[in-house]
C-alpha positions as CSV (number, residue, x, y, z in Angstrom):
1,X,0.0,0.0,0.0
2,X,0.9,3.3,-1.3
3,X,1.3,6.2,1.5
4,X,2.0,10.1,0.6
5,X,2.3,13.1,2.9
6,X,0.4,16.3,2.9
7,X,1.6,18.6,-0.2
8,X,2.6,22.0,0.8
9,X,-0.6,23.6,-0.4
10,X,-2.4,21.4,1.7
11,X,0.2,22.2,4.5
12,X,-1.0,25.7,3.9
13,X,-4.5,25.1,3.5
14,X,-4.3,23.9,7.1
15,X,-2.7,27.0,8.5
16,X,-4.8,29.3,7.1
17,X,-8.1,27.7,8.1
18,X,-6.3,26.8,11.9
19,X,-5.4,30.5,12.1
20,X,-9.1,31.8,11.3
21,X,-10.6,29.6,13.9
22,X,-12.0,31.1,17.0
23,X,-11.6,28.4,19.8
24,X,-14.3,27.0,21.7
25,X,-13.0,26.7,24.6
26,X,-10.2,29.3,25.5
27,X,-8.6,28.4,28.0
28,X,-7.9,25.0,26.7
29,X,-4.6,24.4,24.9
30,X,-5.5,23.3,21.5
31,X,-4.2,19.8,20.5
32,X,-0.9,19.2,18.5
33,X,-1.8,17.8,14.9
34,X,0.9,15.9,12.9
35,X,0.9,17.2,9.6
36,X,2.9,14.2,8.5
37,X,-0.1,12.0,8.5
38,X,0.5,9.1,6.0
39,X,-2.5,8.9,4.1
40,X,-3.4,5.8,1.8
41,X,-4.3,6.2,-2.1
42,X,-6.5,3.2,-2.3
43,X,-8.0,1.1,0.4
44,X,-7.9,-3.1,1.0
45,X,-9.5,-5.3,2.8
46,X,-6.1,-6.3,4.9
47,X,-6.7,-4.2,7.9
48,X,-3.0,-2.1,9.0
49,X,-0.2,-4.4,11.3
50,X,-1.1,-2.4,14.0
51,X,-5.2,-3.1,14.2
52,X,-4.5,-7.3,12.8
53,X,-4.6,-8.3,16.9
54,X,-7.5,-6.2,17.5
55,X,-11.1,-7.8,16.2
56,X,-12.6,-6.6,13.4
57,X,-16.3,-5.3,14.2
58,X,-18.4,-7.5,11.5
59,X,-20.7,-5.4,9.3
60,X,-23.3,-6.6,7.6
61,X,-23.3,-6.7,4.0
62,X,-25.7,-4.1,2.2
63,X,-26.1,-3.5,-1.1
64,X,-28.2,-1.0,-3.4
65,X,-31.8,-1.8,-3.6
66,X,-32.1,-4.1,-0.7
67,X,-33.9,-3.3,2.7
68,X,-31.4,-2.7,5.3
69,X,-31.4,-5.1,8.3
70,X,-32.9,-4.6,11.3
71,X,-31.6,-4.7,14.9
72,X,-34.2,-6.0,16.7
73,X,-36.8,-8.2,15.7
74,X,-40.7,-7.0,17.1
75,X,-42.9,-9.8,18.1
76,X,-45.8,-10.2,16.7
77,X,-48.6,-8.7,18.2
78,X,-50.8,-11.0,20.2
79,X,-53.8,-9.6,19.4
80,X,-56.1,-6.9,21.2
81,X,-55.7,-7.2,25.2
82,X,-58.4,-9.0,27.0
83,X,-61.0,-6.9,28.0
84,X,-60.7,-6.4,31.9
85,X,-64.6,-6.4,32.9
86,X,-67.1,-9.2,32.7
87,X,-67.0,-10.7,29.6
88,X,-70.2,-11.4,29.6
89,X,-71.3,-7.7,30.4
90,X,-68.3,-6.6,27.9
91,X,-70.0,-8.0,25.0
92,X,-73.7,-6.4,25.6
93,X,-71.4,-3.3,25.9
94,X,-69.6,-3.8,22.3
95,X,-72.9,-5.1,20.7
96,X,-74.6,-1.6,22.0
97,X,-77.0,-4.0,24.4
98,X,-76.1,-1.2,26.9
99,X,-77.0,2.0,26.9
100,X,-75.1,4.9,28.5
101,X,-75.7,7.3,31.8
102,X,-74.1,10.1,30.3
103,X,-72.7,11.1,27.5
104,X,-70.0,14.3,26.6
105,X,-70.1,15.3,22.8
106,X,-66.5,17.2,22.1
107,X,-67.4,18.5,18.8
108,X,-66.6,22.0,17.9
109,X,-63.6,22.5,21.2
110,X,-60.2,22.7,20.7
111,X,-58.1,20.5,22.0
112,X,-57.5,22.8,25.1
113,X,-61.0,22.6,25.7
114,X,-61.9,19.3,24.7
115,X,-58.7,17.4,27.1
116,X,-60.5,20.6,30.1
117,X,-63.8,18.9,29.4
118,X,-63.3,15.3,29.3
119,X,-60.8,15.4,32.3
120,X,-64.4,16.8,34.3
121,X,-66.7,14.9,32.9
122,X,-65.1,11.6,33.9
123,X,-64.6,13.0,37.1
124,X,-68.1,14.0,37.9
125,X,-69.3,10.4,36.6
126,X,-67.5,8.6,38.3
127,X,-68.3,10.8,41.7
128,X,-71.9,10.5,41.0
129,X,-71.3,6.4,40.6
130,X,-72.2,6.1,36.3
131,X,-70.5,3.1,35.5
132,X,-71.0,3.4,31.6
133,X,-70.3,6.5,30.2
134,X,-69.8,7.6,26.3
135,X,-67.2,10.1,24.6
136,X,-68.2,11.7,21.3
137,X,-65.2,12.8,19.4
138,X,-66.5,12.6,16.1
139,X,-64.8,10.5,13.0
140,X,-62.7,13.8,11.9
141,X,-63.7,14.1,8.3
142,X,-64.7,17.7,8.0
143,X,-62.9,19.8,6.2
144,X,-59.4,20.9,7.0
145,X,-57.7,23.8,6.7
146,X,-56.2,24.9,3.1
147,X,-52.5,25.5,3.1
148,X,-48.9,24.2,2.2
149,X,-48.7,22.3,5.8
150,X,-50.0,18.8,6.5
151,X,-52.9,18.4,8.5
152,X,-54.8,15.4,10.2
153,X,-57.8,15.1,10.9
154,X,-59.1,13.3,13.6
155,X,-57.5,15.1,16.1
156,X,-59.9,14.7,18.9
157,X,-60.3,11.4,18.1
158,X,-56.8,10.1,18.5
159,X,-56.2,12.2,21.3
160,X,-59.2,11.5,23.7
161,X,-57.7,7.5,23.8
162,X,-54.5,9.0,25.2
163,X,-56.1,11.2,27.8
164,X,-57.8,8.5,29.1
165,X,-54.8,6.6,29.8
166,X,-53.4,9.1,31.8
167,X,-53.4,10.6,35.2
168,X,-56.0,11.8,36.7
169,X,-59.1,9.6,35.2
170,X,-56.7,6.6,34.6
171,X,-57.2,5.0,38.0
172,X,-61.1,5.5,37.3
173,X,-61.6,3.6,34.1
174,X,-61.9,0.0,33.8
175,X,-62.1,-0.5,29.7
176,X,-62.3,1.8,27.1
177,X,-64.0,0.5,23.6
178,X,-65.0,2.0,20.3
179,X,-68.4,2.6,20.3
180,X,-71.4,0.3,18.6
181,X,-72.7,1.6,15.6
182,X,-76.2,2.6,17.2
183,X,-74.1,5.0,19.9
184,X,-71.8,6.6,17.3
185,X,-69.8,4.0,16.0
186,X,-65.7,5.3,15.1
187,X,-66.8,8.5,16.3
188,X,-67.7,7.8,20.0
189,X,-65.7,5.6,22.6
190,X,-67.5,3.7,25.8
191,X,-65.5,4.5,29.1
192,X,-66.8,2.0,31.7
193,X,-65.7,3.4,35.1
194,X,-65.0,1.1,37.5
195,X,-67.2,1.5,41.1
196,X,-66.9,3.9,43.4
197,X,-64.9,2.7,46.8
């Protein structure tokens, strides 16, 4: 293998950008740099004698075209999680057998207002004992606004799950479901609270 030192332009190259450089770190005495660095022309696969004891990380091969490999394989997804109520009383719930004690319809807030909102009304449910309660968030297909930006719509709708899995209503709720048809279907959510103590 081939090894050349820096040319003198190079060497001035250097000295001109190192003196036009404002440091950092002042009061730190910049490091020494060997401007007699041998550099290689080509490359090979022999690694130099100095690195042959050291192991050689393995990379994977990758060429154009392909998918790249992963690191870590996901399982697959067992399915949805077992609902924690009855089961019997969860599927009257999902076939819309049973009808809700109150209801909150977030159409038209913002989110400020709608996250404000739902926070109280599951509070005040669950104070006043309603065990089944239903969320309206609507399916978010109205129209957005125009402009060069993305926007999704839907908002409300992927938000209000999240909210309910936080603090403060999180300890409250038992199960959370999309809705039957006959109660809003995609657009509304059951919350069944669990009983008062």
């Amino acid at each position: 293998m081939k090894k050349r030192t820096l040319r003198d332009d190079e060497k001035a190259l250097w000295d001109q950008v190192a003196r036009t450089t404002v440091p950092i770190f002042p009061g730190r005495k910049p490091p020494q740099l060997d401007l007699d660095v041998k550099l290689p022309l080509t490359t090979t696969s022999e690694p130099p004698a100095s690195q042959a004891d050291a192991p050689a990380a393995r990379i994977p091969e990758f060429s154009i075209g392909s998918k790249a490999p992963t690191a870590t394989r996901i399982p697959p997804s067992a399915g949805p999680a077992a609902p924690k109520m009855d089961a019997k009383a969860y599927r009257r719930l999902s076939r819309g057998k049973l009808d809700p004690e109150a209801r909150i319809d977030l159409h038209g807030m913002t989110v400020d207002q709608a996250h404000s909102e739902l926070i109280h009304f599951i509070l005040r449910s669950h104070t006043k004992g309603r065990r089944l309660v239903l969320v309206i968030t609507g399916k978010g297909t109205g129209p957005g606004p125009t402009g060069p930006l993305p926007y999704q719509r839907g908002i409300l709708r992927r938000q209000v799950p999240v909210w309910l899995s936080q603090n403060p209503v999180a300890p409250l709720i038992l199960e959370t479901t999309p809705a039957n048809i006959r109660h809003g279907g995609d657009g509304a959510l059951y919350v069944y609270l669990r009983r008062r103590r």
